[in-house]
C-alpha positions as CSV (number, residue, x, y, z in Angstrom):
1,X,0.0,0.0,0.0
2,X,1.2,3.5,-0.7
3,X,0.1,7.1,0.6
4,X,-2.3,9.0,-1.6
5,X,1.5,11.8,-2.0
6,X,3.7,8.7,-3.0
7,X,1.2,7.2,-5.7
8,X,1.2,11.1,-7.3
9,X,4.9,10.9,-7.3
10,X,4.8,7.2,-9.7
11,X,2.5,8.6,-11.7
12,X,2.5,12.2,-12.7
13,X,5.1,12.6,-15.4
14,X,4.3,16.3,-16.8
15,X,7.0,18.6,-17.2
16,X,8.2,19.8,-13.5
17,X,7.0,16.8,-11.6
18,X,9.3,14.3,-10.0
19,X,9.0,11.5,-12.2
20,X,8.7,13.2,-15.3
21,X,12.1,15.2,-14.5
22,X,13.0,11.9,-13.2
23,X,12.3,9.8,-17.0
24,X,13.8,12.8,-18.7
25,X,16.8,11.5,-18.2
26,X,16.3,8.4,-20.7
27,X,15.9,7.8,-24.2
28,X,12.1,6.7,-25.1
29,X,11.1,4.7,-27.8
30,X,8.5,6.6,-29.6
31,X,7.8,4.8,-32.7
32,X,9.2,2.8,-35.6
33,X,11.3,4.2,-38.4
34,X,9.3,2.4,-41.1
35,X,5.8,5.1,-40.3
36,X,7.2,7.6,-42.1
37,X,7.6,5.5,-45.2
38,X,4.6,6.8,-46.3
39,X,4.2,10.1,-43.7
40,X,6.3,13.1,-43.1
41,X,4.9,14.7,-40.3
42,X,2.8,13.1,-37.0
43,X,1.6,14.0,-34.1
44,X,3.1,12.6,-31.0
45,X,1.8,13.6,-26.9
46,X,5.1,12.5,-24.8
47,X,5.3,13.0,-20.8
48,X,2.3,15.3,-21.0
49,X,3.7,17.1,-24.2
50,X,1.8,17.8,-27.7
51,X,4.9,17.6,-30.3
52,X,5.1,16.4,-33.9
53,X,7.3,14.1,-35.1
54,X,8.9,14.6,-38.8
55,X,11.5,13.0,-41.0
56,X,12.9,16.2,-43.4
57,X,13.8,15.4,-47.2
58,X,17.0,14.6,-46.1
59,X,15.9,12.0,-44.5
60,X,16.8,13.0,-40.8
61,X,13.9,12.9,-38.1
62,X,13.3,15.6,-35.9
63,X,10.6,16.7,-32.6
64,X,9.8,19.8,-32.1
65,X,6.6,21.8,-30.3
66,X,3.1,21.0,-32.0
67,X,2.2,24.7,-32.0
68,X,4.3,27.3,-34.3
69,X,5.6,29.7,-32.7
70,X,3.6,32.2,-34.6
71,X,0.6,32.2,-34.1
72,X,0.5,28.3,-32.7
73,X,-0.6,27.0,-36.1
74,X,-0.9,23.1,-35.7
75,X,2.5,21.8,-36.9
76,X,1.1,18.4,-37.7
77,X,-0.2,19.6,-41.1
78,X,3.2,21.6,-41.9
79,X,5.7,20.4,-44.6
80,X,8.9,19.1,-44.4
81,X,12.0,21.0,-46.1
82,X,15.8,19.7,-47.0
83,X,16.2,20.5,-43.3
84,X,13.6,20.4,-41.0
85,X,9.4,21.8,-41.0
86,X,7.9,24.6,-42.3
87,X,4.3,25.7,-40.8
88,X,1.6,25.6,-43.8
89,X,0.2,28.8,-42.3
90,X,2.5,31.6,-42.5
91,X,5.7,29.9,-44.2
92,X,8.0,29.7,-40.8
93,X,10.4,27.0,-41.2
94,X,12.5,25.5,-38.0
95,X,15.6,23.1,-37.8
96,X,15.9,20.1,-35.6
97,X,17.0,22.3,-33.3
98,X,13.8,24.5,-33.1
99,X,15.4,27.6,-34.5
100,X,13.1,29.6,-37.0
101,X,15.3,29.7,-39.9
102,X,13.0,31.4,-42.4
103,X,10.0,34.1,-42.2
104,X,9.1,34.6,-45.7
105,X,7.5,37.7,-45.6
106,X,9.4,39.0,-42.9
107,X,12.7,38.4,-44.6
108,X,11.6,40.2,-48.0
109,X,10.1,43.2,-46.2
110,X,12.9,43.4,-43.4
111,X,16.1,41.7,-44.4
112,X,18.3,40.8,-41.2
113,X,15.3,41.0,-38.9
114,X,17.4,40.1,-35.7
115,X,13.9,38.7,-33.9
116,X,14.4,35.7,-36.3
117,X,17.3,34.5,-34.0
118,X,15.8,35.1,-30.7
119,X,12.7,32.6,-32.4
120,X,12.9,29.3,-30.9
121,X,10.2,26.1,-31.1
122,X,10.9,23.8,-27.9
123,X,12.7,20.5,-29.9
124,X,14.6,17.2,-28.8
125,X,16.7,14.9,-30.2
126,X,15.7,12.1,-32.0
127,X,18.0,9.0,-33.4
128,X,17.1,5.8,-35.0
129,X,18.4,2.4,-33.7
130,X,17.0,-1.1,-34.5
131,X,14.1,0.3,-36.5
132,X,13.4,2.0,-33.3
133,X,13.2,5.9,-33.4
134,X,13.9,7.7,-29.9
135,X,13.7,10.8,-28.3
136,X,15.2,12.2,-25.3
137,X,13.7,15.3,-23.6
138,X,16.2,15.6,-20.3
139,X,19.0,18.3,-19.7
140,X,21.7,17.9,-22.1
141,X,24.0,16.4,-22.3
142,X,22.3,13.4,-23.7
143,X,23.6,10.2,-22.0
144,X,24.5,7.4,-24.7
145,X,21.8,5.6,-26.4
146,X,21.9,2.2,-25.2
147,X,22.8,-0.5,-28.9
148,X,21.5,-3.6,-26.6
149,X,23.0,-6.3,-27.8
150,X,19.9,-8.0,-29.3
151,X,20.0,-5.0,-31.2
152,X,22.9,-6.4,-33.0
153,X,22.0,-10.0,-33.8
154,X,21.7,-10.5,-37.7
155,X,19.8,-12.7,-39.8
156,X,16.6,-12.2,-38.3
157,X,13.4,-10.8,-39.0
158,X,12.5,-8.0,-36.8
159,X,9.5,-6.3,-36.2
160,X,7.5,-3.6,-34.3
161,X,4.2,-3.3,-32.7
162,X,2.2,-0.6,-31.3
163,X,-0.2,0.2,-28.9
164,X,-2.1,2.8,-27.1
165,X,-3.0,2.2,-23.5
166,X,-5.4,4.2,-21.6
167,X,-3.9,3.9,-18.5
168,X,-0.8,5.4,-16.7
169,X,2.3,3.3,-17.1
170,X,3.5,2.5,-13.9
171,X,0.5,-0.6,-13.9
172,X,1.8,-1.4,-17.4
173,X,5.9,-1.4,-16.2
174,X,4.8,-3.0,-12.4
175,X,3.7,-6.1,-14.6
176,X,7.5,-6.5,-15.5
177,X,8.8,-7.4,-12.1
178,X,5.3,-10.0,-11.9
179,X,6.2,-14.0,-12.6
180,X,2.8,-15.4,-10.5
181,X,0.8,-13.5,-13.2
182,X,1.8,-15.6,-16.0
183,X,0.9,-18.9,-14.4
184,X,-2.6,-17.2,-14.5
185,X,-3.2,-14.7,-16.6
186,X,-1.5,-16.6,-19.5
187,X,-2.0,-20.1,-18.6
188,X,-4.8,-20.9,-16.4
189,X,-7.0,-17.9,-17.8
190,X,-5.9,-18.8,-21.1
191,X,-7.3,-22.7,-20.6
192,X,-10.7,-21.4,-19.5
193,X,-10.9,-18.9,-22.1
194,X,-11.0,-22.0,-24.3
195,X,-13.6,-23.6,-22.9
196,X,-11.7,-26.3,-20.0
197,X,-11.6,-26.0,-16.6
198,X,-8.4,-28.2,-16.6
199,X,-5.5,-29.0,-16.2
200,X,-4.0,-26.2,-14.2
201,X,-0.5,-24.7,-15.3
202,X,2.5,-26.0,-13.2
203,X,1.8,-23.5,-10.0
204,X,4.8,-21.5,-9.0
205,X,6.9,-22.7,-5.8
206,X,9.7,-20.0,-5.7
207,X,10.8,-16.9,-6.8
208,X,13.0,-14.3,-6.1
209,X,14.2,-10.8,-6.9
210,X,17.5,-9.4,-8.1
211,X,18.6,-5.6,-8.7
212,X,21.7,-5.4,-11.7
213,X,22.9,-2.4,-13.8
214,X,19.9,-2.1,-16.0
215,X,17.3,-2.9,-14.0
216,X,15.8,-6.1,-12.2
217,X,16.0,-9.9,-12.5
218,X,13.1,-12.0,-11.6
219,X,13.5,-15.9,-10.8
220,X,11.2,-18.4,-10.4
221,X,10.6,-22.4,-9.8
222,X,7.6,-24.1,-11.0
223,X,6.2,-27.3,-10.1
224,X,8.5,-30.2,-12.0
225,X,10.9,-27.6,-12.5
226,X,14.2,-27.2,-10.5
227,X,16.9,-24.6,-9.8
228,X,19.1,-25.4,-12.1
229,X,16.6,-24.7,-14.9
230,X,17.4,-21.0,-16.5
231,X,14.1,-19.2,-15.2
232,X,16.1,-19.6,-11.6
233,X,20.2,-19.3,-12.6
234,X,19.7,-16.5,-15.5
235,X,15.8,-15.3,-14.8
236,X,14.3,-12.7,-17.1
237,X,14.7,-8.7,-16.9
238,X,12.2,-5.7,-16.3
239,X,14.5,-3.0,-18.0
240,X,14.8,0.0,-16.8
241,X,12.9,2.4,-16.1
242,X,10.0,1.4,-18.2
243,X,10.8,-1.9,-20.5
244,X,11.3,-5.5,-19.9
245,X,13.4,-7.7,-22.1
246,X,13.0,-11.4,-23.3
247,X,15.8,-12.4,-25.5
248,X,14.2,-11.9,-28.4
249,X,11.6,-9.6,-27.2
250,X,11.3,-6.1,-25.9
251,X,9.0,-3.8,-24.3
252,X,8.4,-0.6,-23.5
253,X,5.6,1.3,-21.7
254,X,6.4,5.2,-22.9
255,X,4.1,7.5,-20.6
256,X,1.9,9.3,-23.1
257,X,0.9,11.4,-19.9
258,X,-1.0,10.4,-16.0
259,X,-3.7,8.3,-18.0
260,X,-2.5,7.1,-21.2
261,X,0.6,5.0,-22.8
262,X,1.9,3.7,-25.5
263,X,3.1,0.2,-25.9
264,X,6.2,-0.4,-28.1
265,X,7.7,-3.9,-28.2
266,X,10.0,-5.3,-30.5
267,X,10.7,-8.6,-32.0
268,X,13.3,-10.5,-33.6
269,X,13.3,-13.8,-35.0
270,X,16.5,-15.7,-36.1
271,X,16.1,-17.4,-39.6
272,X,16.9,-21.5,-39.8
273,X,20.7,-22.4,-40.5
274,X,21.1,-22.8,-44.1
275,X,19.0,-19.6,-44.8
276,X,21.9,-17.0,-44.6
277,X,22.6,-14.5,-45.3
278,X,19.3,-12.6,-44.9
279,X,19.2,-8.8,-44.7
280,X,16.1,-7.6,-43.7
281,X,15.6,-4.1,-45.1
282,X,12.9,-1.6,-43.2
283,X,11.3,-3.3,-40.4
284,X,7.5,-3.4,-40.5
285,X,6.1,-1.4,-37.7
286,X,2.0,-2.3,-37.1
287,X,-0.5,-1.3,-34.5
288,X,-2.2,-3.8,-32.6
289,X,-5.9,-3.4,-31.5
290,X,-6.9,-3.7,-27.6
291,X,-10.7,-4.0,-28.0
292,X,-13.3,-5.6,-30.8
293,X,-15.9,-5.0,-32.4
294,X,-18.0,-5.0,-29.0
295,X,-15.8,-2.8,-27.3
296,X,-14.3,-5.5,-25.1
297,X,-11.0,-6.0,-24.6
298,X,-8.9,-8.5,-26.6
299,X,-7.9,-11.2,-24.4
300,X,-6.8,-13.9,-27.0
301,X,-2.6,-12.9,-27.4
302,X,-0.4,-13.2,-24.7
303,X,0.1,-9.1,-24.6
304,X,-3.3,-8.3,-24.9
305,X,-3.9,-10.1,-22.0
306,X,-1.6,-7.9,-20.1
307,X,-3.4,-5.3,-21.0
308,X,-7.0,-6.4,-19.9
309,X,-5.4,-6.2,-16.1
310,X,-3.3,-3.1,-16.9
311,X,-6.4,-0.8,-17.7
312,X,-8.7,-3.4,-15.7
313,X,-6.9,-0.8,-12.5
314,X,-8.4,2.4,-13.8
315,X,-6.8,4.9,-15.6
316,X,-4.5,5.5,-12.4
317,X,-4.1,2.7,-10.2
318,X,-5.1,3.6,-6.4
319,X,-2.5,2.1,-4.6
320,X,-3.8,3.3,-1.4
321,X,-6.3,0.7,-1.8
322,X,-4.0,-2.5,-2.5
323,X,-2.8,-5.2,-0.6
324,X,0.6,-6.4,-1.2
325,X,1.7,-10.1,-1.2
326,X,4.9,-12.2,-1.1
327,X,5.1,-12.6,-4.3
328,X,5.2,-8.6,-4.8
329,X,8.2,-8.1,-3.4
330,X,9.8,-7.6,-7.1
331,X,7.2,-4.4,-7.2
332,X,7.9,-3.3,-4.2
333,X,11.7,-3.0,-4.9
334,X,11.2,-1.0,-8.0
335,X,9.2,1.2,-6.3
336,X,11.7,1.7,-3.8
337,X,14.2,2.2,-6.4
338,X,12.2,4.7,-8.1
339,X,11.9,6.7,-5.1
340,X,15.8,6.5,-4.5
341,X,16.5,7.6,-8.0
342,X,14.1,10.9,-7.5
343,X,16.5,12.0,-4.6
344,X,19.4,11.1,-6.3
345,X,18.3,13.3,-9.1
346,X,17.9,16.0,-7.2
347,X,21.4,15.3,-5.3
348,X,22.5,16.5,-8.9
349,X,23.1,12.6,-9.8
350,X,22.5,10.4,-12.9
351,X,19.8,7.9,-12.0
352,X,19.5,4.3,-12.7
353,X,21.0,2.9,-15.7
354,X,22.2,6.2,-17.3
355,X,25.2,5.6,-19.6
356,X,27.8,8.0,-19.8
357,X,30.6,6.2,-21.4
358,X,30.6,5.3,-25.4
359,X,32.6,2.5,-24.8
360,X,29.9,0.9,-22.5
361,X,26.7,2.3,-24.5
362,X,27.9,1.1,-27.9
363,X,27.2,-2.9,-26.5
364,X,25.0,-3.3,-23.7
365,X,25.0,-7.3,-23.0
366,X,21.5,-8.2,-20.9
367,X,20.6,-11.7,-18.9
368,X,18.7,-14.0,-21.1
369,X,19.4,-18.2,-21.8
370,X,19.2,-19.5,-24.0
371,X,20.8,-16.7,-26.6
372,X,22.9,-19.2,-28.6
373,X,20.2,-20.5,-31.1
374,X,18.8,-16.7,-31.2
375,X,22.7,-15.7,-32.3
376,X,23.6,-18.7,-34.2
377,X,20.4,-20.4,-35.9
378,X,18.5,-23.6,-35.1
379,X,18.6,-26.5,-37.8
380,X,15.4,-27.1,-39.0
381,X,15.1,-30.4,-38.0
382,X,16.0,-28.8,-34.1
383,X,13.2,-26.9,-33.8
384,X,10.7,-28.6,-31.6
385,X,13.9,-28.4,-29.1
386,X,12.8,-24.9,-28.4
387,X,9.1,-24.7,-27.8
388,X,8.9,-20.6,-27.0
389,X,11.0,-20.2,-30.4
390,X,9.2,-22.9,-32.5
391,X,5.4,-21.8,-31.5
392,X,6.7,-18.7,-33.5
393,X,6.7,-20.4,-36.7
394,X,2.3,-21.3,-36.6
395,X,1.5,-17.6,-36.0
396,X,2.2,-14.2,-34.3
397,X,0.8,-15.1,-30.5
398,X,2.2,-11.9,-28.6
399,X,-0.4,-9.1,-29.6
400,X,-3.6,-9.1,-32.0
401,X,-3.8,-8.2,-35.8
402,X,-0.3,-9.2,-37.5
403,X,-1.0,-7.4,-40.9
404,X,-1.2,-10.0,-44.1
405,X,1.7,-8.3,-45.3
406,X,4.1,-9.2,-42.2
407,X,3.2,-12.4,-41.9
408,X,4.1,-12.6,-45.6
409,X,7.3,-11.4,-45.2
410,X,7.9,-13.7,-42.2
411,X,7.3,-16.6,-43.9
412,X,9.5,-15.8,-47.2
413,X,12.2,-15.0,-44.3
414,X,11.6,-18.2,-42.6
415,X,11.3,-20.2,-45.8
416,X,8.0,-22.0,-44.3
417,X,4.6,-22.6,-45.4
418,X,0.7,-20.8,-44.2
419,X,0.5,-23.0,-41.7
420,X,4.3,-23.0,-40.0
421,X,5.4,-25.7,-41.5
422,X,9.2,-25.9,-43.4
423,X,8.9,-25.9,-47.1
């Protein structure tokens, strides 16, 4: 349970406010490279801020303010230039760092106009990595960009899928540092949802909690398991601040504002040995519904379901009204750490995971076994070795709506037929 002042503190992340100053000092994912395609400009709200998003004719991406600085024209319907946005109102254009660098009719009617260079749109930096665009809105300087080193596997097919949550994104990040809830929100809920009332998933006998560089392990036995399986020696990582990491698999939970997120994970998936080399050129990114046709939420893909008991808390979870278990002890240690980082902020200190050094940001090496078939290929025939791999192969399972298209590409990358089966 937490006061009514420390839940305000987790959750409010507008400009000013603890936590927002606090995840400042990161780089968010905001997006995939691969939207703009076919766009130029979009509109983005990030920690409680309207912006627009753009990628110039130079092919360099840039955030700035949604509203000119003009007469606050809507910058989401202005034009891209060689170098940065021009408003479709009034002809202002701004670089990637917000400065106006033209004012049509003010420079024909008073050449040298000085006010141009005291003009300035509020912008942030914005790089692509892994098909991944980010931003970082913080004091400068930057810290590094973390290349993780999934992010540097080759021959794989990679992917992106989006979200939007309406819900704050501490429920969505507190799921990270969660085993009991796959036992039954993914297994047990997943049996009845199918009609059976049996058998029960393997219940969960152990499980522990570790703090490392870049966030928290989790560790867990289940029944018939034992610890030397890798759930207990290498256990699996909520990322910090926001993401968790699977091998194969990340996630983020980017605070939109206090009631809304967006959901960014990324996937890889090594082709069979024998299939390289294969290049993958722009990774697909594709939004996944949350609700049908009835308004419901979509509980049939493993994410989805995450996402029934993330907004099934309200749009901000009152933690003044919760009661903590044992098996919480992973959420209340991120929490904790949270807290610490806030002071240490204001101490005039990095927080949590902040990279400084090049040397160390340019390969970032996370927990995960097994990473050797994800690095080096499975053999065809070696497939049903590696049931969380091989389940790939029949369909996407992680989040609703895989466009036709993907799954297309997917299987020419895999070299497999409709139905998952090698050709």
């Amino acid at each position: 349970m937490l006061s009514e002042e420390k839940n305000k503190v987790l959750t409010q992340v507008g400009p000013g406010t603890p936590m927002g100053e606090l995840l400042r000092r990161y780089w968010h994912p905001i997006g995939g490279a691969s939207e703009f395609d076919q766009i130029s400009v979009k509109p983005f709200r990030l920690l409680g801020e309207d912006l627009v998003i753009y990628k110039d004719l130079s092919g360099n991406f840039g955030m700035v303010d949604r509203q000119c600085a003009h007469r606050r024209a809507d910058l989401s319907y202005g034009f891209v230039e060689t170098h940065g946005i021009r408003c479709n109102y009034h002809g202002w254009s701004f670089d990637a760092a917000g400065r106006c660098v033209e004012q049509p009719f003010e420079d024909t009617v008073n050449p040298g106009n000085p006010q141009k260079e005291r003009i300035r749109l509020k912008a942030y930096p914005v790089r692509e990595l892994a098909g991944l665009l980010w931003a970082y809105m913080g004091p400068l300087p930057a810290p590094e960009l973390p290349v993780y080193d999934a992010f540097t596997w080759g021959n794989g097919f990679r992917e992106i899928v989006i979200s939007d949550i309406p819900c704050n994104w501490m429920q969505c990040q507190e799921n990270s540092c969660d085993p009991i809830h796959f036992e039954w929100m993914h297994d047990n809920w997943s049996t009845r949802l199918k009609g059976k009332t049996a058998p029960y998933a393997p219940k969960h006998l152990k499980v522990k909690f570790e703090e490392f560089d870049y966030g928290f392990l989790y560790k867990r036995i289940r029944e018939g398991s034992s610890e030397s399986n890798p759930y207990w020696t290498v256990g699996r990582v909520a990322l910090w601040p926001n993401g968790f990491y699977l091998g194969p698999h990340f996630g983020w939970r980017v605070p939109i504002d206090d009631e809304n997120s967006l959901s960014i994970a990324w996937f890889y998936m090594r082709v069979p040995k024998g299939r390289e080399p294969y290049v993958q050129g722009s990774v697909p990114t594709w939004v996944s519904p949350i609700k049908d046709e009835n308004g419901r939420w979509i509980s049939s893909h493993v994410m989805n379901q995450d996402i029934v008991a993330w907004v099934g808390q309200g749009r901000i979870a009152d933690r003044t009204k919760e009661t903590l278990g044992v098996s919480d002890q992973g959420i209340a240690m991120i929490r904790k750490r949270f807290f610490d980082d806030i002071e240490a902020m204001k101490e005039g200190k990095d927080p949590k995971g902040v990279i400084r050094d090049p040397a160390i940001g340019r390969y970032v090496e996370l927990p995960f076994e097994p990473k050797k078939p994800l690095i080096e290929g499975i053999r065809i025939e070696d497939y049903p070795k590696y049931p969380t791999i091989n389940v790939r192969l029949s369909g996407f399972r992680h989040m609703v709506g895989q466009p036709p298209e993907v799954r297309q590409a997917f299987i020419k990358a895999m070299g497999i037929s409709e139905s998952g089966q090698f050709l």
